[in-house]
C-alpha positions as CSV (number, residue, x, y, z in Angstrom):
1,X,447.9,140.3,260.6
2,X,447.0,141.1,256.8
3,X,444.6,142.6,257.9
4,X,446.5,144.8,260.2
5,X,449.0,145.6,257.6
6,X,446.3,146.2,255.4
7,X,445.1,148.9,257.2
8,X,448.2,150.7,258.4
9,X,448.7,150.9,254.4
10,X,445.9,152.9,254.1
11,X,446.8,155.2,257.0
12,X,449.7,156.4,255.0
13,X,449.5,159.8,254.2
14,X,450.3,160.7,250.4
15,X,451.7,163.9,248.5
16,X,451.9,165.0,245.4
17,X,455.2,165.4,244.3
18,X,457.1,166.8,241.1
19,X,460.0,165.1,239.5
20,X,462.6,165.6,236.7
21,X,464.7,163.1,235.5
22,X,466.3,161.4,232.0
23,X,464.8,158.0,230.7
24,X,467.0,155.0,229.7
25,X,467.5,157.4,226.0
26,X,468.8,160.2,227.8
27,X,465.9,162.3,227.0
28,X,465.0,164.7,229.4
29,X,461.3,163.9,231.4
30,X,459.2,165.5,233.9
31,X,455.7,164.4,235.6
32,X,454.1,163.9,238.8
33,X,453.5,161.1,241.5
34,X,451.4,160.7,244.7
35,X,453.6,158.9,247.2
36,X,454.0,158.4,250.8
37,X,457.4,160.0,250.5
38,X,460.2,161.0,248.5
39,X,461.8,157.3,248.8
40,X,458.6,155.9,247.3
41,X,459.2,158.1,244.2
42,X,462.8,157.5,244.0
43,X,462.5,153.6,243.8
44,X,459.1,154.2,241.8
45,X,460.8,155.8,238.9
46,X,464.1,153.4,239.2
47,X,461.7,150.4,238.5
48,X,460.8,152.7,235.2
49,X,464.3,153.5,234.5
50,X,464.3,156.8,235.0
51,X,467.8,158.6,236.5
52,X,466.0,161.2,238.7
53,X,467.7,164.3,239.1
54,X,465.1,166.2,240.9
55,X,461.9,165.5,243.7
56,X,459.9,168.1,245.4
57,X,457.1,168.0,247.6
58,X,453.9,170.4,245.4
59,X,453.1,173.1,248.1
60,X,449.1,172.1,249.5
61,X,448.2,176.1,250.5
62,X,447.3,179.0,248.4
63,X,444.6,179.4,245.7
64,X,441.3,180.7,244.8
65,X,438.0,178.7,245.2
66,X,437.4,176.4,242.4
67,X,434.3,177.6,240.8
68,X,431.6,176.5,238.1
69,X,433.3,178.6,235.5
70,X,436.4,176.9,235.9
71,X,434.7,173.5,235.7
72,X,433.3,174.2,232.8
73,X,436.5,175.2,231.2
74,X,438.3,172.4,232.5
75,X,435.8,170.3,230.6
76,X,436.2,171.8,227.1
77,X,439.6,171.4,227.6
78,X,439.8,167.8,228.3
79,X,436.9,167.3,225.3
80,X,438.9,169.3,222.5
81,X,442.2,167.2,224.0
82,X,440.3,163.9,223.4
83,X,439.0,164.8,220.3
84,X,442.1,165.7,219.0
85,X,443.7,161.8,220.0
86,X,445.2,163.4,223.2
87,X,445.6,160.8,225.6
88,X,443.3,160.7,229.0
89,X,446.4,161.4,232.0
90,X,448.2,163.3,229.4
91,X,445.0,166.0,228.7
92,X,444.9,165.6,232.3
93,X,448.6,166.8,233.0
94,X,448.3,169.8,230.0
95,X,445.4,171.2,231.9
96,X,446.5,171.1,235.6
97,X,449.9,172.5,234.4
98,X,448.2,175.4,232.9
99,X,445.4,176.3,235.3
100,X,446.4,179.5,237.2
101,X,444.4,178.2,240.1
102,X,446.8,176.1,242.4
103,X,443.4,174.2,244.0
104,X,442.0,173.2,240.5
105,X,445.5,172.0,239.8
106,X,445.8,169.9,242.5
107,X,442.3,168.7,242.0
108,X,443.1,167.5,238.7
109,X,445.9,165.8,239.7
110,X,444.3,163.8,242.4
111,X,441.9,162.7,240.2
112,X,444.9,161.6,237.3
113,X,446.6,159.9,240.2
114,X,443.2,158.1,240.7
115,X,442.9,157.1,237.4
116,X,446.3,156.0,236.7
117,X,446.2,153.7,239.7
118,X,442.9,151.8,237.7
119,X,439.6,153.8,238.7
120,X,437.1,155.1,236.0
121,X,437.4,158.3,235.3
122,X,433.2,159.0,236.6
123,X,434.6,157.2,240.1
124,X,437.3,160.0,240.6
125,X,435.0,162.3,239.6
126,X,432.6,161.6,242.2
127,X,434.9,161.8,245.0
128,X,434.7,165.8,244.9
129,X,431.3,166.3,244.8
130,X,431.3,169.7,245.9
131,X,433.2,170.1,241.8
132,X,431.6,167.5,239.6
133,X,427.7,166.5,240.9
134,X,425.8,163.9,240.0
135,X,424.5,165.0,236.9
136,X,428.0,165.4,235.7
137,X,429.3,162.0,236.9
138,X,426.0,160.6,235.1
139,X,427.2,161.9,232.0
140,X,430.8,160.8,232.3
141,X,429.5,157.4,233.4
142,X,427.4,157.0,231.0
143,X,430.4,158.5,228.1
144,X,432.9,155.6,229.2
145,X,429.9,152.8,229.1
146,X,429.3,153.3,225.5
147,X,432.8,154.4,224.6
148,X,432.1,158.0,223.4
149,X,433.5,159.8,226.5
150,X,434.9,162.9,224.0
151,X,431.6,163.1,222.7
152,X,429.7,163.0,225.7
153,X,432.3,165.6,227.6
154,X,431.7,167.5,224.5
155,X,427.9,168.1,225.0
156,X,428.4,168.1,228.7
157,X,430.8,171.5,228.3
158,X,428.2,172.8,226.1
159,X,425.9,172.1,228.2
160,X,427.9,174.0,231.6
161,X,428.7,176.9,229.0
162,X,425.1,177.7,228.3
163,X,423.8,177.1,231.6
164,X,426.6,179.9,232.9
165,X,425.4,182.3,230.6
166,X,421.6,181.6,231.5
167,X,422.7,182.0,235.0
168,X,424.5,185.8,234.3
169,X,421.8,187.1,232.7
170,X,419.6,186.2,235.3
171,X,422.8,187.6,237.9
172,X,422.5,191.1,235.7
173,X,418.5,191.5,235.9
174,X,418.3,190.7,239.5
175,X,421.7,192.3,241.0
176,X,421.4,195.5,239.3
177,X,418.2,197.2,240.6
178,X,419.0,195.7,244.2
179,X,422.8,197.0,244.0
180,X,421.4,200.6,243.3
181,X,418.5,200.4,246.0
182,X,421.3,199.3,248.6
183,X,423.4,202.7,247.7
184,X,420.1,204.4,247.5
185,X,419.5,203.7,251.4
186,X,422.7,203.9,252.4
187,X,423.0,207.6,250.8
188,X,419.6,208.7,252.5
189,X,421.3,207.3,256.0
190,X,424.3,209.5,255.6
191,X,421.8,212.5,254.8
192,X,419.4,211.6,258.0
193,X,422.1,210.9,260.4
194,X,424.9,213.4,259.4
195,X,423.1,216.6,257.2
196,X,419.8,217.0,258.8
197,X,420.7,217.7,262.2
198,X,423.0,220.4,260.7
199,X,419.7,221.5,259.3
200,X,417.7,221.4,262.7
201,X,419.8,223.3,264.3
202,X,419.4,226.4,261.8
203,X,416.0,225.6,261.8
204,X,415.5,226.1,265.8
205,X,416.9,229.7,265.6
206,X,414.0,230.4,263.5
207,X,411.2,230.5,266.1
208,X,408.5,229.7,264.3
209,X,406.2,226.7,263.1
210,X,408.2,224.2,260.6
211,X,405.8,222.9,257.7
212,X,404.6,218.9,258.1
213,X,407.2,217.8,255.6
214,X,410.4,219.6,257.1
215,X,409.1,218.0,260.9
216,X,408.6,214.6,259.0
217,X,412.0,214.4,257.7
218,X,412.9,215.9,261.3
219,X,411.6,212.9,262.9
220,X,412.7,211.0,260.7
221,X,416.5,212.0,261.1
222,X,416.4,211.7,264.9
223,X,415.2,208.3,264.5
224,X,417.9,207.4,262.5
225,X,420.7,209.1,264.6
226,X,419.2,207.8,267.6
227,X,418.7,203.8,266.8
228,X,421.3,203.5,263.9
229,X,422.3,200.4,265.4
230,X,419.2,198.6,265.5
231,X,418.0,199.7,262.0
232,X,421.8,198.3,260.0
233,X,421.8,195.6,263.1
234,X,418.2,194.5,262.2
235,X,418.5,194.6,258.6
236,X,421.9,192.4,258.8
237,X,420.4,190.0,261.2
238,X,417.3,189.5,258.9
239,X,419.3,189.2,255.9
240,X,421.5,186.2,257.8
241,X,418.5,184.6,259.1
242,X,417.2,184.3,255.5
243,X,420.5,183.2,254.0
244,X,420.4,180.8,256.7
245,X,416.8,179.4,257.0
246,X,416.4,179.1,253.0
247,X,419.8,176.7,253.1
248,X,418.8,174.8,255.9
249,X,414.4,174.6,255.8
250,X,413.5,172.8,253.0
251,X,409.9,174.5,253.8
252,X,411.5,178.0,253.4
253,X,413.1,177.0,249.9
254,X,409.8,176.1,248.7
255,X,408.0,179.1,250.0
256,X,410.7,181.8,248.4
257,X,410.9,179.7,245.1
258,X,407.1,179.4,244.7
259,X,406.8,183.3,245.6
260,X,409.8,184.0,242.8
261,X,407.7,182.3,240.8
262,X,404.6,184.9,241.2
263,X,406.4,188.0,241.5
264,X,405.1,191.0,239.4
265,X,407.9,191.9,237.1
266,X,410.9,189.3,237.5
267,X,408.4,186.1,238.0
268,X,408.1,185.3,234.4
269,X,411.8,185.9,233.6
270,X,412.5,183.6,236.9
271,X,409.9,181.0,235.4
272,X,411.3,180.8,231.8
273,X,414.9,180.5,233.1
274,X,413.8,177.7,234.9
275,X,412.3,176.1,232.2
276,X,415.2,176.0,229.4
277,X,417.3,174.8,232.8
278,X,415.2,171.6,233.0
279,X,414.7,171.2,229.5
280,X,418.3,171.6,228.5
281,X,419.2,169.0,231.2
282,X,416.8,166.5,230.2
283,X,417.6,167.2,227.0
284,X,421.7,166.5,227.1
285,X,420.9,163.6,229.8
286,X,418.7,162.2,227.3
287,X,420.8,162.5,224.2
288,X,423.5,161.2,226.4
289,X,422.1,157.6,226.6
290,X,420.8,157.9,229.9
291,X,417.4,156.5,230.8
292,X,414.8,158.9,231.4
293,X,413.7,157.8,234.8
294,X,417.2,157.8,236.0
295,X,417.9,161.3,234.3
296,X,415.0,162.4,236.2
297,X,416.8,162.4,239.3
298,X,419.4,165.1,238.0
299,X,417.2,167.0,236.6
300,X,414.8,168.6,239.5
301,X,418.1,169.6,241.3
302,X,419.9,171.1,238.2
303,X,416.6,173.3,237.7
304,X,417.8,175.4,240.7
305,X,414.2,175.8,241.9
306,X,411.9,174.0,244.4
307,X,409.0,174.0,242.9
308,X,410.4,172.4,240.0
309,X,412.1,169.5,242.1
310,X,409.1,168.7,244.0
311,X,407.7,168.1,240.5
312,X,410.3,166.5,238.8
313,X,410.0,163.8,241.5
314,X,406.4,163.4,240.8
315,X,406.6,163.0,237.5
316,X,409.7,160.5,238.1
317,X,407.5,158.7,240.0
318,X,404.7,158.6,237.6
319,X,407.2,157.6,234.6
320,X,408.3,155.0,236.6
321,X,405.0,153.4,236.8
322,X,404.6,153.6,233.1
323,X,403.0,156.7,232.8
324,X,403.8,159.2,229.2
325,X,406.3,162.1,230.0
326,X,404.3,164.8,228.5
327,X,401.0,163.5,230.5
328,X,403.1,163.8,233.8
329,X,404.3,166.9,232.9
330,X,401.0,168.1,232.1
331,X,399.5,166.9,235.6
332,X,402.4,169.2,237.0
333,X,401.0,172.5,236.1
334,X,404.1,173.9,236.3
335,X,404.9,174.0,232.3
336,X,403.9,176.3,229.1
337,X,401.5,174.2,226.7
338,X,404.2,174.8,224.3
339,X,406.7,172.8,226.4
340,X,404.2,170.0,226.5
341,X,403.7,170.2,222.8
342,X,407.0,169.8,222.3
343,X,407.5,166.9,224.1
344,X,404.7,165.1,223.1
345,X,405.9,165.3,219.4
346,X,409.5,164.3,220.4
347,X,407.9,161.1,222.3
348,X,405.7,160.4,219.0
349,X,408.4,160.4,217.3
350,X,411.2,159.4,219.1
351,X,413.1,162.8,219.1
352,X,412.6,163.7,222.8
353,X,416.2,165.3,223.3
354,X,416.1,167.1,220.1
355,X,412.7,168.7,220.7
356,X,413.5,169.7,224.1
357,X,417.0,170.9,223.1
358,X,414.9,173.0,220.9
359,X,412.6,174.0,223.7
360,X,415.7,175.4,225.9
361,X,417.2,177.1,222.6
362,X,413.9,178.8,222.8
363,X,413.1,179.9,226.1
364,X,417.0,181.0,226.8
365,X,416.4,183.5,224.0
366,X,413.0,184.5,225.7
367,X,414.8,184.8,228.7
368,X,418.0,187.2,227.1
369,X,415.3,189.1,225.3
370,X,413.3,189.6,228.5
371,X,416.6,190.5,230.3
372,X,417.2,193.0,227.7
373,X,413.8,195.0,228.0
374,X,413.8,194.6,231.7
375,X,417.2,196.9,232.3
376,X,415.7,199.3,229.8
377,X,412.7,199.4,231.6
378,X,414.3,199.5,235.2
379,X,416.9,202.1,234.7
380,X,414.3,205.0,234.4
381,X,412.0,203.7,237.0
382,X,415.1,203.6,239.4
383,X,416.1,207.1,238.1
384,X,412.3,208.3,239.1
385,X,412.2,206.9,243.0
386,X,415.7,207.4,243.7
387,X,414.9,211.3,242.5
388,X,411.6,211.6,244.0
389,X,413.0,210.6,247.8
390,X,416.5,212.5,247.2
391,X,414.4,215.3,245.9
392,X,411.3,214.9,248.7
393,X,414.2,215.3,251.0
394,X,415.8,218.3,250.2
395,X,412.6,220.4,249.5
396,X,411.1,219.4,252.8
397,X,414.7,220.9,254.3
398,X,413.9,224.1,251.9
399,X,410.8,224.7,252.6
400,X,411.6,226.8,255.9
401,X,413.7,228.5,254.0
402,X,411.4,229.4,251.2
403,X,408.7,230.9,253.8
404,X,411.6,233.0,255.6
405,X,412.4,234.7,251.8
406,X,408.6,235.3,251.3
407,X,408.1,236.6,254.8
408,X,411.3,239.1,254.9
């Protein structure tokens, strides 16, 4: 029978509901409550001594997706709030009050509610793991264990904030040239499909032999008007099927991060953003108290690369059978001497994080530096092909019209 009623209990549904009422001063307060009901709240807030004048029912729909950003600024938040002697649920109820994002507010208080009723603040965390992942929860675990939870929410914001800005520039290199060569092909489609055949049919009055370029872009044209379909249904199709098999093939993630890795121009931009990711994480896990073996297992994930997961395992392994970081780094391959270096002095002398702190510091400026020469260089290398096939184009629909001037 306990049993029994132990379970229907947990089969109750809960809500988060707002309330306004005046305490046994008079004074005017506010807050919020999970409850089954409106009842529960009422004869919660009696057994406080509070008069309620007012219960509603927080509206569940609406909102934007919660994003990393937002995390991230929900965490310097709660660390300035702490630091300042702001207590836990009450830094918890200034932020959710004034996020503009109705799903990061109710977020935030489920997790208060969950906090207030006795669980650690890492536990609540970790039941929205789409938000807060493990390295996160590590972090916040390992802050309440020691009893420097502002600090550690401190470094963990600082660390969010200069892994989003890693991230962007990577975002502007990348998006930019493949953002113009999408309006590139989309422009020459309009021009094959809709201006072309305008041209062929003053061209077939002519009567007399077209040069090669003019019956290449010809063909070309009719091509396009005749299988339109199957060239924007082909490339959509293709473009799903890699979205989709590089989520769900662990194989196919490997294969496109290790060929990232080797690509001509963006390769080495791709490789030192990688590095200061796994650096900087080891770095803050690290400095955060957290053994090295067990902040090995964040860090191959938070690296957003294969490659660099499969290794991170390896050399997990290896530390875990006693082996030196640095020497399983080294049997990687996958790391700059420098990086090694580096480490190897901070394990001499007992400095890891701070020498691989310094290592990230390094390689993100690399990496904004290399960001910065590569949009110089791309913008006049995009200018030159999207010119030379615009400009191919139209001469080849000229040409006829050049030899008819020089023959009348």
């Amino acid at each position: 029978m306990a049993t029994a009623a132990a379970n229907a209990s947990k089969k109750v549904k809960e809500f988060v509901f707002e309330w306004e009422g005046r305490d046994r001063n008079g004074k005017a307060v506010r807050g919020e409550m999970r409850a089954g009901g409106e009842a529960m709240v009422n004869a919660s807030l009696r057994r406080q001594g509070i008069l309620v004048s007012k219960v509603r029912k927080r509206r569940m729909s609406g909102g934007k997706a919660i994003k990393g950003k937002d995390i991230a600024i929900f965490t310097r938040q709660l660390a300035t709030m702490l630091k300042s002697g702001v207590p836990l649920l009450q830094a918890f109820d200034i932020v959710a009050r004034g996020s503009p994002n109705p799903r990061l507010t109710r977020m935030l208080t489920d997790i208060r509610s969950d906090v207030e009723t006795g669980t650690s603040l890492s536990a609540a965390f970790r039941r929205h793991p789409l938000q807060f992942d493990a390295l996160y929860c590590n972090l916040v675990e390992a802050g309440e264990a020691a009893g420097i939870l502002e600090q550690l929410l401190d470094r963990l914001a600082t660390y969010q904030e200069k892994t989003m800005a890693l991230k962007q520039k990577i975002k502007s290199a990348l998006v930019y040239p493949v953002a113009v060569l999408v309006v590139a092909f989309i422009v020459v489609a309009v021009i094959m499909i809709f201006v072309i055949p305008s041209f062929k049919q003053i061209f077939s009055s002519f009567g007399a032999d077209l040069p090669a370029p003019t019956l290449l872009v010809i063909a070309m044209s009719e091509f396009f008007v005749e299988y339109w379909w199957l060239i924007f249904g082909s490339i959509g199709a293709g473009i799903y099927f890699f979205i989709e098999s590089w989520r769900r093939s662990p194989k196919m993630q490997m294969a496109i991060d290790r060929a990232a890795l080797k690509l001509p121009v963006f390769g080495d931009l791709i490789h030192k953003a990688t590095v200061a990711r796994w650096t900087r994480t080891l770095s803050t896990m690290f400095a955060a108290g957290v053994p090295l073996v067990e902040a090995l297992d964040s860090v191959g994930g938070a690296s957003g690369n294969a490659v660099f997961t499969q290794a991170t395992e390896q050399i997990q392994r290896d530390v875990a059978t006693g082996a030196a970081l640095t020497s399983s780094m080294q049997a990687a391959g996958i790391f700059p001497n420098m990086v090694l270096q580096m480490a190897s002095i901070g394990e001499e002398s007992g400095s890891l994080d701070q020498m691989l702190g310094k290592v990230a510091d390094f390689y993100e400026q690399e990496v904004d530096e290399a960001v910065k020469g590569l949009s110089s260089l791309m913008e006049p290398i995009i200018i030159v092909v999207l010119g030379s096939i615009i400009g191919g184009i139209v001469v080849a629909m000229y040409l006829p019209i050049f030899k008819l001037g020089q023959v009348v």
